[in-house]
N, C-alpha and C positions, 0 to 999 in steps of 0.2 A: 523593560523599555524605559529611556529617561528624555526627560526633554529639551537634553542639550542633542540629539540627534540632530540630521536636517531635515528637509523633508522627503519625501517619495521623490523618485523621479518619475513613477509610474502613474498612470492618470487612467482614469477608468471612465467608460462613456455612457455609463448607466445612472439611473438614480435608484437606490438601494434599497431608497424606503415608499419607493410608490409602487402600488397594487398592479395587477397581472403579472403577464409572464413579458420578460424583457429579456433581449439576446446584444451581445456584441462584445465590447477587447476592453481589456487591460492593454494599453500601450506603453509599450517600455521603449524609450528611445536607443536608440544603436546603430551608431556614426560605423560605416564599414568600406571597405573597398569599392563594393556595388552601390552602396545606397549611400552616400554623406550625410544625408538625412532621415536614415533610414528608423525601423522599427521591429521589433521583436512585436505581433501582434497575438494576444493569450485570449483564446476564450473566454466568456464568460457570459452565464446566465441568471439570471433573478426570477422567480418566481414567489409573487406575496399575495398573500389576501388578510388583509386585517390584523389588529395586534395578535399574539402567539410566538411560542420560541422559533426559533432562528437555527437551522442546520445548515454547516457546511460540507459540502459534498467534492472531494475531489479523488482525481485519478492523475495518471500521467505526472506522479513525483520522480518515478524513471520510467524512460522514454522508451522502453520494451516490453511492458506491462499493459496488456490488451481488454480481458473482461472489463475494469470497471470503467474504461472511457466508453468501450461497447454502451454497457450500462448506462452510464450519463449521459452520453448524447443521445440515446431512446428517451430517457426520462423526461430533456429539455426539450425535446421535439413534442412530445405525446402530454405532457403531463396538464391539465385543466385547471386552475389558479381556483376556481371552484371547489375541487377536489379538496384543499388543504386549509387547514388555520394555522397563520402565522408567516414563516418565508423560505424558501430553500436559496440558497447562494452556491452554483456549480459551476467547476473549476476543472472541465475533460481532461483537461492536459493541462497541468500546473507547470510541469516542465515542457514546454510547448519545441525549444527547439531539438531537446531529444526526442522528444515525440515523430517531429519529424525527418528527425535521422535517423528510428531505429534504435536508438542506442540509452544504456543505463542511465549516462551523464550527458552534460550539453556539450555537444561538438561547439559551442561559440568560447567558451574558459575552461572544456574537463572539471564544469562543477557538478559532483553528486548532490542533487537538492536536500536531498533528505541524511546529509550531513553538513548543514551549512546553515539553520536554523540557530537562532534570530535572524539572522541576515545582516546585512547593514545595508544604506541608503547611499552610498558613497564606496561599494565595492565592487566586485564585478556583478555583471548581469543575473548569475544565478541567484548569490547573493542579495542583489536586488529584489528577485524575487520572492528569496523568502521574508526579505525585512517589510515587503506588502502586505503580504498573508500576514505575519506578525503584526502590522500593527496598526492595519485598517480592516482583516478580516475575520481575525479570532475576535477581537474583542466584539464582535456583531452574534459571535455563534454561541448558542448555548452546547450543541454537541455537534463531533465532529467523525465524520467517515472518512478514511483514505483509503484507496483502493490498491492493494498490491496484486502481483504474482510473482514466480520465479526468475521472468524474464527470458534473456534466449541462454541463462547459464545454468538454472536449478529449474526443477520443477515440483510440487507441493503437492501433497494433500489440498484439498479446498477447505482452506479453516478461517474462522472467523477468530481476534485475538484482541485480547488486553492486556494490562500489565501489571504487575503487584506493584502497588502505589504505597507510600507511608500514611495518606488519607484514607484513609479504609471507606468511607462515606463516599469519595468518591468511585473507590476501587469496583463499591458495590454497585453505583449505576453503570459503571463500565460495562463489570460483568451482565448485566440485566441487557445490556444494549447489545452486547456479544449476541447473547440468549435470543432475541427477539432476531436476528441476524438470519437464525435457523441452518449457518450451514451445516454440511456432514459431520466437522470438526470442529472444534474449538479450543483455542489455547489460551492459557493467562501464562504469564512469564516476568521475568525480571531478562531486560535488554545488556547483552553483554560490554555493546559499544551503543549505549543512547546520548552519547553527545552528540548535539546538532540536528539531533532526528527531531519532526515534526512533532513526533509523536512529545516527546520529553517538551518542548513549548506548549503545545498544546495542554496537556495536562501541568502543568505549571502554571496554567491560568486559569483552572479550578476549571475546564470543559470535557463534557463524556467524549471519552474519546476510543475510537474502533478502526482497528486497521483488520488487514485479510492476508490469505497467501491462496488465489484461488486456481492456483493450478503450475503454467511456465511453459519453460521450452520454447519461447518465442514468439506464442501463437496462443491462440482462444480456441476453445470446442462448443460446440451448443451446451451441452452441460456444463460447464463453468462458467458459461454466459447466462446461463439459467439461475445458476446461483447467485451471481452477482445482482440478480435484478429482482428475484425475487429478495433476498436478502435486503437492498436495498432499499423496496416498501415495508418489509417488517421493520428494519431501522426505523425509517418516518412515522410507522405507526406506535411504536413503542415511545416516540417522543411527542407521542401526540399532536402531529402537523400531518400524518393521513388518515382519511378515515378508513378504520380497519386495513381492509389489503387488498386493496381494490387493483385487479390489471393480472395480480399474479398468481402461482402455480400456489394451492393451497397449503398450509402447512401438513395435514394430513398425506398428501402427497412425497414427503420426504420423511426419510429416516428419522429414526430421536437423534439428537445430536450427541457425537463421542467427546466428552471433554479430555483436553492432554494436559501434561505438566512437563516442563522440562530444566529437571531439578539441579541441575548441575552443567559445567564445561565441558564434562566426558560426552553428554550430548550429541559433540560435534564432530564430526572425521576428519581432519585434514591430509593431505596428501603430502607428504616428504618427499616426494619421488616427481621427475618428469618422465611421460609415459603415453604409452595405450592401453587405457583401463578399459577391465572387462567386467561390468558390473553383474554380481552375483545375487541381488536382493532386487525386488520393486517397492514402490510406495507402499505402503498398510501391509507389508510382510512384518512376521513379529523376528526380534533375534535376542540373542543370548548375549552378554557375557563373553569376547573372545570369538564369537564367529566371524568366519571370512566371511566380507560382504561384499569384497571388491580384489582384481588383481590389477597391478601394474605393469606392464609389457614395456621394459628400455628399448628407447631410440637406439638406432643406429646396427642393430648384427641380430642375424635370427638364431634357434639355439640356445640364448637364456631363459633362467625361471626366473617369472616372475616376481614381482612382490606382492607379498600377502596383505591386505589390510584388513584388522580385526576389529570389531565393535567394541567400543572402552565401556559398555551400558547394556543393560536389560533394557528392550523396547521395542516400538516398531516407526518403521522407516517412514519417517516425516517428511523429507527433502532427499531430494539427490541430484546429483552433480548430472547434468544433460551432456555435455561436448564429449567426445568418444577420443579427446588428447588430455591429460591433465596436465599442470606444472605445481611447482611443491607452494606449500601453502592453499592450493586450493580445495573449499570444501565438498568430497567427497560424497558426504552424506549425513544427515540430520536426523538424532532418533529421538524418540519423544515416551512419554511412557501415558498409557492411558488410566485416568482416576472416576473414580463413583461419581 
């Protein structure tokens, strides 16, 4: 960040650094057909008591991703400023207008948030957003939680993730923060395409940071909403701003956690073909090397064979493709391999 920028256009109606729990908007201005004076109005909650580090919590970086706004608007409702040392800053819906459309990106510019970080102050509104988050709300956060899932196009395993950092120092609170996360799965990785993602800002300003993929397909279930929220007070407690794990499903309660690696491109399935695919594999199946894990059925004439799609990796099925049409380029299916 340099400071020949300008400033936010964003203005927020809270104050940051005073004690209890406080609720209300990030206002972003947005001159439109209905409103000349209108506004893009963003959630936003504050919970402090006393000095202590400072976590940021958000969800709703694409606007079709359910468990962890679930989660955080439980938390900002429920949580006792008693309960914690230090402050949580929660952000349900960072992408607020695809939130309310349903959709990955913002119906108001088709901006992906979470390929748009730094942001700028002087670009479009998604963009605006992220240049807030950059650079009025990391520099407040020692660690950082963003809440994913697959959306209405993949759906995941429920894993908790980080990333192999060249800071090994911090790579290692990451992981510890994954750890305390307690989902079923867990992955550390190296991001294929991490430009713009929160995630690469975020850890560029030396903060622990923990993203998720807790499920997809559009929608939440009790148990990926369980995860989400239990995971989210082991988060606070491993950063030391909850005490212990107060509210949620014990750790005892759940599995040991499976750590994955996903060592390479072959990882990934993409689809060449447009079609009606017939998926042959589910989540946590293991495969080979060369198995069919999917066929493709062409548009237009009944009476062909399919296409085969074979697994480029030894693994088990991490993600896969939900919509029952594909088009070329899109990913298939995600395999992972599991490590000690």
């Amino acid at each position: 960040m340099t400071d020949s920028l300008p400033p936010s256009p964003i203005s927020c109606d809270l104050d940051l650094a005073r004690d209890g729990a406080q609720h209300g908007f990030l206002r972003l201005p947005w001159s439109r057909d209905d409103s000349a004076w209108g506004a893009v109005m963003i959630p936003i909650s504050v919970i402090r008591n006393g000095a202590g580090p400072t976590a940021l919590l958000t969800a709703g970086n694409h606007g079709d991703e359910y468990e962890g706004l679930i989660a955080l608007h439980d938390l900002a409702a429920t949580l006792d400023p008693a309960q914690i040392t230090g402050r949580i800053i929660i952000l349900p819906a960072m992408n607020a207008p695809a939130f309310r459309a349903g959709t990955r990106t913002s119906p108001i510019d088709g901006g992906n948030l979470n390929r748009l970080f730094p942001g700028r102050p002087d670009g479009t509104p998604t963009q605006k957003i992220a240049d807030y988050v950059t650079r009025h709300l990391l520099p407040l956060a020692d660690c950082v939680l963003d809440f994913h899932s697959g959306g209405r196009t993949l759906d995941f395993l429920p894993l908790a993730a980080c990333h192999i950092l060249p800071d090994k120092a911090l790579e290692a609170r990451c992981r510890e923060a994954v750890a305390a996360f307690g989902a079923p799965y867990a992955l550390q990785m190296i991001e294929m395409d991490a430009v713009g993602m929160f995630d690469t800002t975020a850890e560029a300003m030396g903060k622990t940071f923990v993203t998720t993929e807790l499920g997809g397909a559009g929608t939440a279930t009790p148990r990926s909403i369980a995860i989400a929220k239990r995971g989210l007070r082991g988060f606070l407690a491993q950063a030391g701003i909850l005490a212990g794990d107060e509210g949620a499903t014990t750790q005892a309660a759940w599995p040991e956690t499976i750590w994955l690696d996903m060592p390479d491109g072959d990882c990934f399935l993409v689809s060449e073909e447009e079609g009606l695919i017939e998926p042959l594999v589910t989540l946590g199946d293991p495969v080979m090397r060369g198995d069919v894990v999917a066929r493709i059925y062409p548009f237009g004439r009944s009476g062909r064979m399919p296409l085969s799609c074979h697994a480029r990796r030894d693994g088990i099925v991490m993600a896969r493709h939900v919509p029952g049409l594909v088009k070329p380029g899109d990913c298939i299916a995600v395999f992972a391999v599991p490590v000690s």
